[in-house]
C-alpha positions as a LaTeX table, in Angstrom:
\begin{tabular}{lrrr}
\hline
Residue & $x$ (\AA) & $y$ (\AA) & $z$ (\AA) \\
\hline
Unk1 & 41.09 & $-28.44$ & $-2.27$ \\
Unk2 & 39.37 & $-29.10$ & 0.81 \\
Unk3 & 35.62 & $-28.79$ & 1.18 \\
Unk4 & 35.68 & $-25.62$ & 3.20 \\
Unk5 & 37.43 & $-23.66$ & 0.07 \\
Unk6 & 34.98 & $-25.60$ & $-2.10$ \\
Unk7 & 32.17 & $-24.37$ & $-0.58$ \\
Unk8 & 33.58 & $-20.52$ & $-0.61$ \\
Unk9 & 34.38 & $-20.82$ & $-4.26$ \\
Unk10 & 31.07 & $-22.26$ & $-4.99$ \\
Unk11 & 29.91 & $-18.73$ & $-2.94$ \\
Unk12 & 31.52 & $-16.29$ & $-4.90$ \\
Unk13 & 30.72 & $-18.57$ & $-8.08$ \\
Unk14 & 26.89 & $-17.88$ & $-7.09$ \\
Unk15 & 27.15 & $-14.23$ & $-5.63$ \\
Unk16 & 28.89 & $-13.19$ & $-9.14$ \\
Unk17 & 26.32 & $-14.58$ & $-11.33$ \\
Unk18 & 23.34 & $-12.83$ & $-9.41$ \\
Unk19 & 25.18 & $-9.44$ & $-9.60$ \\
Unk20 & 25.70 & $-10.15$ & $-13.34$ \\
Unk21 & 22.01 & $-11.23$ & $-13.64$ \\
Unk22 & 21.10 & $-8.34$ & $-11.53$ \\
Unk23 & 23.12 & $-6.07$ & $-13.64$ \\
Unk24 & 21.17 & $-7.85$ & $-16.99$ \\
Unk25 & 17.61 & $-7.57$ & $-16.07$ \\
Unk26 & 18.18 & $-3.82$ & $-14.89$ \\
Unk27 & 19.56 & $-2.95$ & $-18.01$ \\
Unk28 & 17.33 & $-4.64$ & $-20.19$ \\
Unk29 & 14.62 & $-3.06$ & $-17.88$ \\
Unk30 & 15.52 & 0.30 & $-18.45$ \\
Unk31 & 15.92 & $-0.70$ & $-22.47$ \\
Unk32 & 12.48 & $-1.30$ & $-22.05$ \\
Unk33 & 11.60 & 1.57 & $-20.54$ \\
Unk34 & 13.05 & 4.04 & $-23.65$ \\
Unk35 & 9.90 & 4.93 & $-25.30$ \\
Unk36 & 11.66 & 5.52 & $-29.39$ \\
Unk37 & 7.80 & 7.03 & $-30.65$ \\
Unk38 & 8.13 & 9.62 & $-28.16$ \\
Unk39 & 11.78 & 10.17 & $-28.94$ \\
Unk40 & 10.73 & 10.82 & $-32.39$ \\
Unk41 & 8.20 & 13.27 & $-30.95$ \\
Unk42 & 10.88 & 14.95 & $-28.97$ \\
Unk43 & 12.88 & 14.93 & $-32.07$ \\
Unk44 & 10.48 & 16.42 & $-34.51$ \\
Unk45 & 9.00 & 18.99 & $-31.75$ \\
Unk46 & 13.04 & 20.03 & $-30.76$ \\
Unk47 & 15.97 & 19.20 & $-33.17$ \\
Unk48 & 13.96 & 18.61 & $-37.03$ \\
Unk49 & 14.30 & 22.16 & $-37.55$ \\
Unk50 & 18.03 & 21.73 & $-38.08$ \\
Unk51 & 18.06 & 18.45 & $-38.70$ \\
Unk52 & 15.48 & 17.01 & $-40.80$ \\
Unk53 & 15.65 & 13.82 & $-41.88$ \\
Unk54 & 19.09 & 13.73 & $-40.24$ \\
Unk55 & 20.78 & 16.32 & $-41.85$ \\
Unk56 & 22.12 & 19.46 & $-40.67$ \\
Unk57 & 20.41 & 23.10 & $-42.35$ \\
Unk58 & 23.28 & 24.62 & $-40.95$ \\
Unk59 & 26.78 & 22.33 & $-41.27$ \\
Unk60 & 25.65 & 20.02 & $-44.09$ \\
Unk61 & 28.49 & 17.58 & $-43.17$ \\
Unk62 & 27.90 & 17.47 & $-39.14$ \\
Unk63 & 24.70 & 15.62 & $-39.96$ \\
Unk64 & 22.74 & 12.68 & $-37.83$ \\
Unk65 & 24.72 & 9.86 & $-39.80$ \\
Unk66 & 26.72 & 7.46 & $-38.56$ \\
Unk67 & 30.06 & 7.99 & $-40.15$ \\
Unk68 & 29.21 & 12.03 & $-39.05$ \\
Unk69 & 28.28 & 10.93 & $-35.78$ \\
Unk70 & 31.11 & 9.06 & $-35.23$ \\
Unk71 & 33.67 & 11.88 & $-36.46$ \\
Unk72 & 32.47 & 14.73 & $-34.31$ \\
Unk73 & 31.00 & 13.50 & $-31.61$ \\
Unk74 & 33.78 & 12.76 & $-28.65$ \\
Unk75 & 33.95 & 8.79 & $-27.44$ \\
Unk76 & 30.94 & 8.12 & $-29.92$ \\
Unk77 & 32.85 & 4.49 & $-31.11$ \\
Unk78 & 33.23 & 3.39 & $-27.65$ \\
Unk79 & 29.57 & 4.29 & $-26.35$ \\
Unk80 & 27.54 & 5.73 & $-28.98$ \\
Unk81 & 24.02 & 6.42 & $-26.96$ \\
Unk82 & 26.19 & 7.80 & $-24.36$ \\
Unk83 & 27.90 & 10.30 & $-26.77$ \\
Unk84 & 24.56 & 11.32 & $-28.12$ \\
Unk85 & 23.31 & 12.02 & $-24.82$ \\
Unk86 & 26.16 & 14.14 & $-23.54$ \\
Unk87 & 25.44 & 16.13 & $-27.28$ \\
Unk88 & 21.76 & 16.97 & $-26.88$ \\
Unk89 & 22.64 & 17.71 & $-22.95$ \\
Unk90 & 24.94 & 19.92 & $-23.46$ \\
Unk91 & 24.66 & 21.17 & $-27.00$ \\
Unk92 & 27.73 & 22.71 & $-28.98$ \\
Unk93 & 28.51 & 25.56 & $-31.16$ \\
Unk94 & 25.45 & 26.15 & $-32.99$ \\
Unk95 & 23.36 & 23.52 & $-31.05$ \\
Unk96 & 21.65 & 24.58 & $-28.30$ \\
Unk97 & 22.28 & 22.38 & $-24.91$ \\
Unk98 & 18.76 & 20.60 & $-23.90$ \\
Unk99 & 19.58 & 20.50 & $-20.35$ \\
Unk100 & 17.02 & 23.17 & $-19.49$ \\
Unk101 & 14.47 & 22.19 & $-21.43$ \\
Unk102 & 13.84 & 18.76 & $-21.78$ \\
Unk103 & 13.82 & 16.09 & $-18.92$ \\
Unk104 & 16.74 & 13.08 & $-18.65$ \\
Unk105 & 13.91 & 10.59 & $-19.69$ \\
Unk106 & 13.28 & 12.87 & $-22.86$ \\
Unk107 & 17.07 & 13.06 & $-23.96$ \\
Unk108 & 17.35 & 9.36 & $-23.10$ \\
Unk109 & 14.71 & 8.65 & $-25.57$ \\
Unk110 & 15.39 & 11.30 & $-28.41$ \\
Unk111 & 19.46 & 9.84 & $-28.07$ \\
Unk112 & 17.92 & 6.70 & $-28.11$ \\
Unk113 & 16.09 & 7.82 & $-31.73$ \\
Unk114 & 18.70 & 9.59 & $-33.27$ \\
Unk115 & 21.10 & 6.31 & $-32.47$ \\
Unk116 & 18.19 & 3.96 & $-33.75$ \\
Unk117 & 17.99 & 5.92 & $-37.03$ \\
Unk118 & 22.05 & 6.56 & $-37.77$ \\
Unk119 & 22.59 & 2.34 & $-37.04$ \\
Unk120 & 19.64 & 2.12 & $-40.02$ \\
Unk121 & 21.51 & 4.40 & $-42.30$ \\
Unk122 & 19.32 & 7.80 & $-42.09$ \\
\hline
\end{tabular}
């Protein structure tokens, strides 16, 4: 290996690591930026009525847990947070979709809440 191709691999080396450190900081920016006490504000003030404490008033066994969560809710095992989002979005059967009424920050950080409290075994 000649210099030349040394100093290209040593290029693409470098230019891969700052997209992957680019790609870490905004993520763990926008982590940051998930406010979980207003989620349970948005929670309590929008989706307690029908699911306090995680349960479900009206399907008993389509309730905020994690096994539940992960049964009914499409592609929750690959990307759970994701899953949740598309949920309070769109809504589904009984549930109403959130689309109209509460912003993307808002469903980012309720998701974010209801996620938080299924992984800790609501």
């Amino acid at each position: 290996m000649n210099l030349l191709n040394l100093l290209n691999l040593l290029k693409i080396i470098l230019i891969t690591l700052g997209a992957i450190a680019q790609f870490g900081f905004a993520f763990y920016n926008t982590a940051l930026a998930v406010d979980i006490n207003n989620g349970a504000k948005i929670f309590t003030n929008n989706c307690a009525s029908c699911h306090i404490g995680g349960g479900n008033i009206l399907l008993p066994k389509k309730n905020l847990g994690k096994a539940a969560l992960s049964e009914y809710l499409e592609n929750y095992d690959t990307n759970s947070l994701q899953a949740i989002i598309y949920q309070v979005t769109n809504g589904k059967n009984a549930m109403p979709a959130f689309k109209n009424k509460l912003t993307e920050p808002d469903i980012l950080e309720v998701a974010t809440f209801v996620f938080q409290q299924a992984e800790q075994g609501w």
